[in-house]
Structure formats: C-alpha cells, structure tokens
N, CA, C and O atoms as a GROMACS GRO file, in nm:
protein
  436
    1UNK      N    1   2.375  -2.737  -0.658
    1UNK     CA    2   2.314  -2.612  -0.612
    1UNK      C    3   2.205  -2.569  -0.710
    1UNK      O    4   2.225  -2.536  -0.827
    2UNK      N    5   2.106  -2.573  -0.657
    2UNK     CA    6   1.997  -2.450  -0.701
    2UNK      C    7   2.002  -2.326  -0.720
    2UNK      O    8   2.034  -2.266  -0.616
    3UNK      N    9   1.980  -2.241  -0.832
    3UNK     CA   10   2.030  -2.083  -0.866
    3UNK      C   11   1.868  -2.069  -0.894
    3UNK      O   12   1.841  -1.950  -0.880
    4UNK      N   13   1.751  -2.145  -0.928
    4UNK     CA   14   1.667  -2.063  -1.011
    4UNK      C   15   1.585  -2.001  -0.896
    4UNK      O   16   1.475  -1.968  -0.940
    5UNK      N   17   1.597  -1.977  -0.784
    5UNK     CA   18   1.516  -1.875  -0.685
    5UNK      C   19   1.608  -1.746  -0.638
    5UNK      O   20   1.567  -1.651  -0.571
    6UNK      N   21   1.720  -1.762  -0.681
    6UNK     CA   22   1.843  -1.658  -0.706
    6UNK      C   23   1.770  -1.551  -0.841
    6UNK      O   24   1.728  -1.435  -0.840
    7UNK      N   25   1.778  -1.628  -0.919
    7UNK     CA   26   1.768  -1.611  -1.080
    7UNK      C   27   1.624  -1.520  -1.065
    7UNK      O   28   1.618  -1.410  -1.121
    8UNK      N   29   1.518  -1.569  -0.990
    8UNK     CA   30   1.392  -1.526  -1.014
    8UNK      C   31   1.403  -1.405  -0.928
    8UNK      O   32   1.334  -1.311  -0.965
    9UNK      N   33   1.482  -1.387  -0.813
    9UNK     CA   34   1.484  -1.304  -0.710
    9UNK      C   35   1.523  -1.181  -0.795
    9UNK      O   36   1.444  -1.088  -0.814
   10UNK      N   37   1.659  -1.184  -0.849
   10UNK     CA   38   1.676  -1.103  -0.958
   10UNK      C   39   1.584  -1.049  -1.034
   10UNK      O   40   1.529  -0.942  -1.008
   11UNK      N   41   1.566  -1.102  -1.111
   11UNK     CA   42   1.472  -1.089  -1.236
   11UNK      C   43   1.359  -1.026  -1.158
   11UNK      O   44   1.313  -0.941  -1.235
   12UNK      N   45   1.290  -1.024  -1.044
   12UNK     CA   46   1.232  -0.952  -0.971
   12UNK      C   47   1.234  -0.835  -0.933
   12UNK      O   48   1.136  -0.761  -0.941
   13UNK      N   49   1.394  -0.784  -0.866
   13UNK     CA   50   1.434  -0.693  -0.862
   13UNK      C   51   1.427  -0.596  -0.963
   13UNK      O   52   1.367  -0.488  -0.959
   14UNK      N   53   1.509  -0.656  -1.074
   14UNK     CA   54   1.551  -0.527  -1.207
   14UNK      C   55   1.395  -0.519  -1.251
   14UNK      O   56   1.372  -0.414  -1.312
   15UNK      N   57   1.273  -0.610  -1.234
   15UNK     CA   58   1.195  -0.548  -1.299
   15UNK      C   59   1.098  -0.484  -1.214
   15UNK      O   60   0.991  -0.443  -1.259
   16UNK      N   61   1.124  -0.476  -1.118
   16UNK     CA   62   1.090  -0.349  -1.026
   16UNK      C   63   1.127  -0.210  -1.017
   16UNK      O   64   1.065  -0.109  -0.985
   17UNK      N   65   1.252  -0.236  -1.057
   17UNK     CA   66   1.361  -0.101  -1.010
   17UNK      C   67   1.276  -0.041  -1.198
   17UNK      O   68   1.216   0.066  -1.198
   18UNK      N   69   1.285  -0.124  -1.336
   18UNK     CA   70   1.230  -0.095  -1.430
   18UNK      C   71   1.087   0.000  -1.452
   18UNK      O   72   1.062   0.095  -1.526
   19UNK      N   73   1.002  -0.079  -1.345
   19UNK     CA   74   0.835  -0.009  -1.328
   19UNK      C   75   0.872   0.111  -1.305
   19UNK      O   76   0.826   0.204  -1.372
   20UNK      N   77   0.978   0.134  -1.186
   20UNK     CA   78   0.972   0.277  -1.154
   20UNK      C   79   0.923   0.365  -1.180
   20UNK      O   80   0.828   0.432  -1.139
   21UNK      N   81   1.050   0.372  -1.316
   21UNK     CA   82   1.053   0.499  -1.345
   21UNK      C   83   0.923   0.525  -1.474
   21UNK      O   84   0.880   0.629  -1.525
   22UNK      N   85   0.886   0.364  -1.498
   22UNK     CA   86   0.769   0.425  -1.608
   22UNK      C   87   0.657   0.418  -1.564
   22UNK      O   88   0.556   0.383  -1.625
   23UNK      N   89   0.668   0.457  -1.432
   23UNK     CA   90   0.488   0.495  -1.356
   23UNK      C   91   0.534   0.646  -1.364
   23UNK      O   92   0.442   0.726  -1.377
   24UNK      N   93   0.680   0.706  -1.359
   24UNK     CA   94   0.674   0.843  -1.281
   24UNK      C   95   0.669   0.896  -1.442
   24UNK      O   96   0.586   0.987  -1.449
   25UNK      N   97   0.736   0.866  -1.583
   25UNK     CA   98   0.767   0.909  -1.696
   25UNK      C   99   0.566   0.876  -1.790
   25UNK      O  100   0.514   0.906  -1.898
   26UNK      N  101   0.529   0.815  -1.685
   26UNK     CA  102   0.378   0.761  -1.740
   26UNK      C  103   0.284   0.876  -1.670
   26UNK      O  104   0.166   0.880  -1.706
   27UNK      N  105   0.304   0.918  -1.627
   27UNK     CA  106   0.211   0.978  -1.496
   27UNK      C  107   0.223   1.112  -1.580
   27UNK      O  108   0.128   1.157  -1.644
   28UNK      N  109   0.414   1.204  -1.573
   28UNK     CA  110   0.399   1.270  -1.625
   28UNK      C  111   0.367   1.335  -1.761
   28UNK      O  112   0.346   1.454  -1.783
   29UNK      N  113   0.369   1.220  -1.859
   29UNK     CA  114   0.323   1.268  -1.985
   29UNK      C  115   0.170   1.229  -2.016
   29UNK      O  116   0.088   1.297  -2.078
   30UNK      N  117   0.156   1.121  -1.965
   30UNK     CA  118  -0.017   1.097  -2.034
   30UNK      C  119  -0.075   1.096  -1.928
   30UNK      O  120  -0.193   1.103  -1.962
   31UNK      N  121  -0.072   1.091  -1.782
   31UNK     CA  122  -0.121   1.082  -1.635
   31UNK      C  123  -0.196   0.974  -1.622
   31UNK      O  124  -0.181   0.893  -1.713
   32UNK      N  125  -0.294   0.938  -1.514
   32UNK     CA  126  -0.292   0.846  -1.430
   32UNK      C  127  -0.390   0.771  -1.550
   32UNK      O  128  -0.429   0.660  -1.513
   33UNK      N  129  -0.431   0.804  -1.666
   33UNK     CA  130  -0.568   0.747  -1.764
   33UNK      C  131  -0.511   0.672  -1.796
   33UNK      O  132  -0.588   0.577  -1.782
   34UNK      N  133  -0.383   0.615  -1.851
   34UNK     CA  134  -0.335   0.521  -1.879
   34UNK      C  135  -0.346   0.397  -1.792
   34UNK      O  136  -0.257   0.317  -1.822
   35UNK      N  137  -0.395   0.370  -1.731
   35UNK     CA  138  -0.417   0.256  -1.608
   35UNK      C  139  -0.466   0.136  -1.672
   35UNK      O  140  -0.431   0.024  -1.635
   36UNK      N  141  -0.570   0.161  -1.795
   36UNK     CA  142  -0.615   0.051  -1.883
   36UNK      C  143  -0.475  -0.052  -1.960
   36UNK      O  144  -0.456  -0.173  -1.972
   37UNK      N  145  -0.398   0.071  -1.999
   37UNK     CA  146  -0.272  -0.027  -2.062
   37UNK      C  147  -0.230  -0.121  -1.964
   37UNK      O  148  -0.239  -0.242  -1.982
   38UNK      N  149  -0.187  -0.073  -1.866
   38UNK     CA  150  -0.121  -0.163  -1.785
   38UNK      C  151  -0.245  -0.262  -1.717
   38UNK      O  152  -0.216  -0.353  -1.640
   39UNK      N  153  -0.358  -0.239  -1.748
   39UNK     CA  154  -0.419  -0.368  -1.682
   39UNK      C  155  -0.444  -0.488  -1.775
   39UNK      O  156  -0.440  -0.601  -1.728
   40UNK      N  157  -0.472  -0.466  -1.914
   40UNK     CA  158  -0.465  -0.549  -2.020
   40UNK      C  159  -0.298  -0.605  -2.043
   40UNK      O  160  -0.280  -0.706  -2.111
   41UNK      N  161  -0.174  -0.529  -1.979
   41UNK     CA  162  -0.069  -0.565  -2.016
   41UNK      C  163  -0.044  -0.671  -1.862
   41UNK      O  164   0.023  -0.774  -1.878
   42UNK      N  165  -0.082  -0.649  -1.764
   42UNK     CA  166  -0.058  -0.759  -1.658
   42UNK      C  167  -0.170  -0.875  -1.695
   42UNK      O  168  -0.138  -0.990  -1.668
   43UNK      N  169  -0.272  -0.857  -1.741
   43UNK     CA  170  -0.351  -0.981  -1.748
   43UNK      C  171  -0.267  -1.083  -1.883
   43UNK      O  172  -0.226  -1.199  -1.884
   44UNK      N  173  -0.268  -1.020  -1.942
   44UNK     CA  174  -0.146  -1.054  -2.090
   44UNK      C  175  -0.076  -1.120  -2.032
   44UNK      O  176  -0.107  -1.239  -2.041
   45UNK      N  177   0.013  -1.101  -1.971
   45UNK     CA  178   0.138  -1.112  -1.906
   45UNK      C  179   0.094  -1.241  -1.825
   45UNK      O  180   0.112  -1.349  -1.882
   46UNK      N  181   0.024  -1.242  -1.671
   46UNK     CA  182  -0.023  -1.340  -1.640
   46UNK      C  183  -0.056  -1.428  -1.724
   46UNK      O  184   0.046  -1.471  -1.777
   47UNK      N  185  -0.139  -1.470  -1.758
   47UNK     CA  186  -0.206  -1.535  -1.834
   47UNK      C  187  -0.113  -1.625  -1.968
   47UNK      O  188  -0.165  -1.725  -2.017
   48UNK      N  189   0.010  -1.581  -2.011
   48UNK     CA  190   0.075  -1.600  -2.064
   48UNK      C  191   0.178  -1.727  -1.999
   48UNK      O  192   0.213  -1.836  -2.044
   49UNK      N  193   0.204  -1.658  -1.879
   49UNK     CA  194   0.285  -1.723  -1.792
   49UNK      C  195   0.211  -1.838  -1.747
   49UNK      O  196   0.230  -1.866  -1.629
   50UNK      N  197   0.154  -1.890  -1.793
   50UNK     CA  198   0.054  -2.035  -1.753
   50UNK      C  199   0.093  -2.122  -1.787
   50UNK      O  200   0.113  -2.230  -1.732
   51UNK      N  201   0.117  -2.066  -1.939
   51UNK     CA  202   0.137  -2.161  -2.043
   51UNK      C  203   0.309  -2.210  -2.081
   51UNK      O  204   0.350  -2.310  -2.138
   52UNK      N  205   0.381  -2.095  -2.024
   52UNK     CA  206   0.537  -2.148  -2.023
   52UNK      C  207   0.526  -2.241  -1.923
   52UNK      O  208   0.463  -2.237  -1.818
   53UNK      N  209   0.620  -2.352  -1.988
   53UNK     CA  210   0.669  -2.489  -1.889
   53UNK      C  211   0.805  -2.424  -1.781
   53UNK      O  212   0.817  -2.437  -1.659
   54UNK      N  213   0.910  -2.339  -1.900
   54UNK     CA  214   1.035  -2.333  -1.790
   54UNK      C  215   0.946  -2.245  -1.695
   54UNK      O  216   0.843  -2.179  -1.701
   55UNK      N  217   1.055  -2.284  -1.590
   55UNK     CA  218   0.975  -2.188  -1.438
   55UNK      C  219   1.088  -2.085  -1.425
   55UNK      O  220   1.084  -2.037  -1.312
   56UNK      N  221   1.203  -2.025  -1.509
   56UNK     CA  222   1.240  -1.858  -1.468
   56UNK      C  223   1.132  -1.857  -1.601
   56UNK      O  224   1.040  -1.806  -1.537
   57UNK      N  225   1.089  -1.870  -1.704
   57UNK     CA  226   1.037  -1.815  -1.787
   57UNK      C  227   0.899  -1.731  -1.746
   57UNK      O  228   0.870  -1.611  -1.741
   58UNK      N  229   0.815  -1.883  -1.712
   58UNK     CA  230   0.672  -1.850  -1.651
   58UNK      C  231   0.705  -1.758  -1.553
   58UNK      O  232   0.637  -1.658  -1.575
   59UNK      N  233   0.784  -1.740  -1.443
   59UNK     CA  234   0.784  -1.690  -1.323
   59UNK      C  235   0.834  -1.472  -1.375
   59UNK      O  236   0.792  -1.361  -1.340
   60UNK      N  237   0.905  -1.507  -1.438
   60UNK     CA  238   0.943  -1.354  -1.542
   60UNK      C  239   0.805  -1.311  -1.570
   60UNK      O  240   0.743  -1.229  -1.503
   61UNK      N  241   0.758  -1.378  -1.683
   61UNK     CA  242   0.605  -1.341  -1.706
   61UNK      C  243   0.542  -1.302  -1.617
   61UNK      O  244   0.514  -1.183  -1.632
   62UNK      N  245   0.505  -1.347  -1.524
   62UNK     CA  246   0.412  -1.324  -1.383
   62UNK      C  247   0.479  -1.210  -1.305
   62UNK      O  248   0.412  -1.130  -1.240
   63UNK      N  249   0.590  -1.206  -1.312
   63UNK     CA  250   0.649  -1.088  -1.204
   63UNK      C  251   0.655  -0.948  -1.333
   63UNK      O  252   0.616  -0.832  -1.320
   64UNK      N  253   0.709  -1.005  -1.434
   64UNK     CA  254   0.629  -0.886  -1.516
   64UNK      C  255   0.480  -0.805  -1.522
   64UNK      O  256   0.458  -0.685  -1.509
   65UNK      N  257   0.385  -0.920  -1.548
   65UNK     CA  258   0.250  -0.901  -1.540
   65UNK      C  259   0.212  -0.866  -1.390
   65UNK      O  260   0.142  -0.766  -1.374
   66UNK      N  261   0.238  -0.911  -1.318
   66UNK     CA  262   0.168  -0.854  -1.130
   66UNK      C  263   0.264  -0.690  -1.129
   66UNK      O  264   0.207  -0.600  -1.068
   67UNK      N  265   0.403  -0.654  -1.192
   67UNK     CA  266   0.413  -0.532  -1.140
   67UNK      C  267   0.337  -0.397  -1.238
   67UNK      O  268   0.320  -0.279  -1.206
   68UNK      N  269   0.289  -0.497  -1.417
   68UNK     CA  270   0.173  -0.408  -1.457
   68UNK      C  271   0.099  -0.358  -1.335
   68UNK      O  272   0.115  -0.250  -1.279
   69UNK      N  273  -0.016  -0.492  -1.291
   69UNK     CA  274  -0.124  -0.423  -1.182
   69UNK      C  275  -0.048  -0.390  -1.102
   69UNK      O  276  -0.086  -0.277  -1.071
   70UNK      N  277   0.025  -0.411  -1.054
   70UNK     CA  278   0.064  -0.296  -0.936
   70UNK      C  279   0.067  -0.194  -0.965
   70UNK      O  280   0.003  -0.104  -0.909
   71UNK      N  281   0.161  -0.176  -1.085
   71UNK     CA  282   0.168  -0.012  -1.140
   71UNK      C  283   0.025   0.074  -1.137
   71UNK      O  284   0.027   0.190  -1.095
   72UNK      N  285  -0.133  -0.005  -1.194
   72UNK     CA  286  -0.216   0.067  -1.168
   72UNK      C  287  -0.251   0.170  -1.077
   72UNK      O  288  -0.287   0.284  -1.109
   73UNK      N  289  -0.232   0.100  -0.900
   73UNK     CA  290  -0.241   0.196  -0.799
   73UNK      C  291  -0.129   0.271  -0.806
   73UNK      O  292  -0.156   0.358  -0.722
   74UNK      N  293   0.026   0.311  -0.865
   74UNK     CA  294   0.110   0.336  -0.855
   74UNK      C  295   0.085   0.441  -0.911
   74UNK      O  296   0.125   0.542  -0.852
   75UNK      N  297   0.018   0.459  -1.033
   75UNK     CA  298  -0.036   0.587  -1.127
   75UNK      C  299  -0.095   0.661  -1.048
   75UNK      O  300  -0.074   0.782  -1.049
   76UNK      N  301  -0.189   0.599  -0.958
   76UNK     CA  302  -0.269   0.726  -0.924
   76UNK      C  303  -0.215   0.777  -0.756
   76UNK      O  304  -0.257   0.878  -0.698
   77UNK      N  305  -0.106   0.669  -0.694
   77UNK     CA  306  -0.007   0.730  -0.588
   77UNK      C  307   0.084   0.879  -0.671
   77UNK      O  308   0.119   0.990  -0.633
   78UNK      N  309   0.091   0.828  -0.754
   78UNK     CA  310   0.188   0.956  -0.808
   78UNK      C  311   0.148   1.022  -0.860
   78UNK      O  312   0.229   1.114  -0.871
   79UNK      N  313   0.037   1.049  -0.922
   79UNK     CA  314  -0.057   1.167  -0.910
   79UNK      C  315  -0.095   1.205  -0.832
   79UNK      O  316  -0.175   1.298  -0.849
   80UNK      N  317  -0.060   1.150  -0.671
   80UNK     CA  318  -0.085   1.199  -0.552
   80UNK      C  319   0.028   1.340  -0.544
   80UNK      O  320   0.022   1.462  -0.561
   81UNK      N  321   0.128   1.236  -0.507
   81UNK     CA  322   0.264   1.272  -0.509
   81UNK      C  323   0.296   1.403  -0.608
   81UNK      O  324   0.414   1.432  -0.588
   82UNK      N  325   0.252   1.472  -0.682
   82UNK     CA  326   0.263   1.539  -0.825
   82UNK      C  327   0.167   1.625  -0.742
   82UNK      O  328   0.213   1.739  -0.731
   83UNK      N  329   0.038   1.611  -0.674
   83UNK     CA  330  -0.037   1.734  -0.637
   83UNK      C  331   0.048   1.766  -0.487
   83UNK      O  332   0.034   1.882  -0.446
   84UNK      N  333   0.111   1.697  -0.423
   84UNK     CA  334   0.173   1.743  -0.305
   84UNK      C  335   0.288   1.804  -0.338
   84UNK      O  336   0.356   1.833  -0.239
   85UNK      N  337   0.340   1.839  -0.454
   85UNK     CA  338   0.463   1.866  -0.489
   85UNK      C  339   0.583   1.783  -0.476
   85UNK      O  340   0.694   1.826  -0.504
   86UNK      N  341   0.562   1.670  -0.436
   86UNK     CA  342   0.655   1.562  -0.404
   86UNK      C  343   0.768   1.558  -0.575
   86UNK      O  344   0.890   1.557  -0.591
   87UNK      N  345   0.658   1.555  -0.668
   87UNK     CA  346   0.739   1.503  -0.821
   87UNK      C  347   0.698   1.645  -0.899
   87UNK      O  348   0.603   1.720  -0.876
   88UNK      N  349   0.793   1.655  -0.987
   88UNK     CA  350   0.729   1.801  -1.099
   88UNK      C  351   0.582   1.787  -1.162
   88UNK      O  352   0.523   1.680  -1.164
   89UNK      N  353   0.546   1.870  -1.197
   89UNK     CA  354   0.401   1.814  -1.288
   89UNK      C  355   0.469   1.865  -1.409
   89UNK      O  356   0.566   1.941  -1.409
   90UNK      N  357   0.406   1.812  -1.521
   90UNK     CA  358   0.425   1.830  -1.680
   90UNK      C  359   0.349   1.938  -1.702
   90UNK      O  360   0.226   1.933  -1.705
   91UNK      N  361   0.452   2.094  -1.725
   91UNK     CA  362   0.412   2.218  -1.736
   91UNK      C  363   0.265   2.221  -1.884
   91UNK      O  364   0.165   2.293  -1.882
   92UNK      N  365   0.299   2.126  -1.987
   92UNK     CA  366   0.199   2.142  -2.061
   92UNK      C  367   0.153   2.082  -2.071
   92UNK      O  368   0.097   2.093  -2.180
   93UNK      N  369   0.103   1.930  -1.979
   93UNK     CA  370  -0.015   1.918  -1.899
   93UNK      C  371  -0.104   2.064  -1.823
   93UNK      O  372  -0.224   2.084  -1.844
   94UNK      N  373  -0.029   2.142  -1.746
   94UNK     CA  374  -0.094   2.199  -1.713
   94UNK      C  375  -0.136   2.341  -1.825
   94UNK      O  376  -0.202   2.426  -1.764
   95UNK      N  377  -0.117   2.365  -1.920
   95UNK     CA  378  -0.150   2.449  -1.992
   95UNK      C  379  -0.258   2.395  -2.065
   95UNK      O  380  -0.340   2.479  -2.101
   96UNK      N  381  -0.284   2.261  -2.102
   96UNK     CA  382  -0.373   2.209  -2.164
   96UNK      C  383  -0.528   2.239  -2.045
   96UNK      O  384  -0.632   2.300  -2.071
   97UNK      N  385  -0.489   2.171  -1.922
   97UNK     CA  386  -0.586   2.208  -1.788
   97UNK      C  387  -0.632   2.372  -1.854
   97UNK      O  388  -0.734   2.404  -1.915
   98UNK      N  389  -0.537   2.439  -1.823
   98UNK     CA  390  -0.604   2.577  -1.798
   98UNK      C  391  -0.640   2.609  -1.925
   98UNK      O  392  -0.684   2.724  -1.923
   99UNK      N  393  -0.644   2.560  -2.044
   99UNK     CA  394  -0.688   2.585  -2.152
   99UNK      C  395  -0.854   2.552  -2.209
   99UNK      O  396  -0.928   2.603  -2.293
  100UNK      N  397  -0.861   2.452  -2.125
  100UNK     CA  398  -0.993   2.357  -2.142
  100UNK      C  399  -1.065   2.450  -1.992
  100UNK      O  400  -1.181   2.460  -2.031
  101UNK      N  401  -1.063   2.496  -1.897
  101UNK     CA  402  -1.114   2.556  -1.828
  101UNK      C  403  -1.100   2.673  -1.857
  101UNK      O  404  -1.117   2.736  -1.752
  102UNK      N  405  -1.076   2.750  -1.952
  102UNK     CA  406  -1.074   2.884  -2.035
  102UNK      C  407  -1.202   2.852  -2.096
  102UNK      O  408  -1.292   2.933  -2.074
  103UNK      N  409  -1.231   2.742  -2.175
  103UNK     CA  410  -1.296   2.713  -2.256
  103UNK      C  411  -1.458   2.717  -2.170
  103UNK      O  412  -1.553   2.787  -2.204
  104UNK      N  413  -1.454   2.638  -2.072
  104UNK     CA  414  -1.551   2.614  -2.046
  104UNK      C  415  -1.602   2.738  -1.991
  104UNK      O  416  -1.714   2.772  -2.028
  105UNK      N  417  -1.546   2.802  -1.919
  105UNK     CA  418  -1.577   2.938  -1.846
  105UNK      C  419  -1.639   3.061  -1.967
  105UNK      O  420  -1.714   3.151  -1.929
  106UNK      N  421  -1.601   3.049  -2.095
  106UNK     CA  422  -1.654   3.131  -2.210
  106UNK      C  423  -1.790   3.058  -2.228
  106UNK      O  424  -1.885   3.136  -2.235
  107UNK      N  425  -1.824   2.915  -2.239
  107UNK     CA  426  -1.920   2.883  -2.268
  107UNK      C  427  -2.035   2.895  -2.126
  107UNK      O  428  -2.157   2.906  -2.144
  108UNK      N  429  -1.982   2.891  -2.011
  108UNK     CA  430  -2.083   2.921  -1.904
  108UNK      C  431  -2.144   3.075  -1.918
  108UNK      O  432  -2.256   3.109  -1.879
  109UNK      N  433  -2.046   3.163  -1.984
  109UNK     CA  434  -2.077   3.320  -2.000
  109UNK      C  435  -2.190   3.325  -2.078
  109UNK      O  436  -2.239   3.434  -2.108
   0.00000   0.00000   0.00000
C-alpha cells in the first residue's frame, strides 16, 4: 500500500486549517500591508521545494509556499470581511487611523 498521497493530503489539510488563523491574527494586527512577507515566503517556499528529492518533503514545501500566495488575496478578503463587520477590527488600529487624520485635518487648517 501506498500512504504518501494520504500523507500529503494531510499535511495539506493541517496546513490550511494553520493559514487560517494567521491571515485573520495578520490582518488584525499589522493589516493587509503585510502581503510582501507572504509573497517572498511562498516563492521561498516554492522554489525550495524543487530541490528536495523526497516527494512528502518537496510536496510540504509547495503546499506550504502556494498557501503563502494564497494567503495574499486572503489579507485583503479579510479586510473585506473586517469593513463588513463580518471579523472585529483592531480597536488601536483604529485609533492610530483617527489619529493620523487628526493630523492631517490641522495641517489642511
């Protein structure tokens, strides 16, 4: 019997169910600007996975690295999600907002 498309299926899963929560814990503390990390961290990642021979190894790598880029559009879905009220917003995120538009509004005066 063959297990390693079991094995990868897995390893797929948990590192999906993993992205989750650090698009929603990403979104709310540093918001959607972070998109650069995760695109240098999936190309990393890909690119890495080339060069492993085992295939759960390489194949981990790659399903690691493709749910980086995925996560990209995922940042800025949930900054969707965050203006519809769907998710909380980070209260001092928003104090920083209204702080910097305090600012600017003195300097338009």
């Amino acid at each position: 019997m063959n297990w390693t498309g079991v094995i990868i299926g897995v390893i797929s899963f948990v590192t999906i169910g993993v992205f989750h929560p650090i698009v929603i814990k990403g979104e709310y503390y540093f918001s959607a600007k972070i998109w650069p990390i995760f695109l240098i961290a999936g190309i990393v990642f890909c690119g890495i996975s080339v060069f492993v021979e085992n295939i759960i190894g390489a194949a981990t790598l790659a399903v690691v690295g493709f749910s980086c880029l995925w996560s990209i559009g995922e940042l800025k879905e949930q900054e969707e999600r965050v203006k519809k009220g769907w998710f909380p917003a980070n209260p001092k995120k928003e104090i920083k907002k209204e702080h910097t538009e305090k600012e600017e509004n003195r300097k338009e005066s």
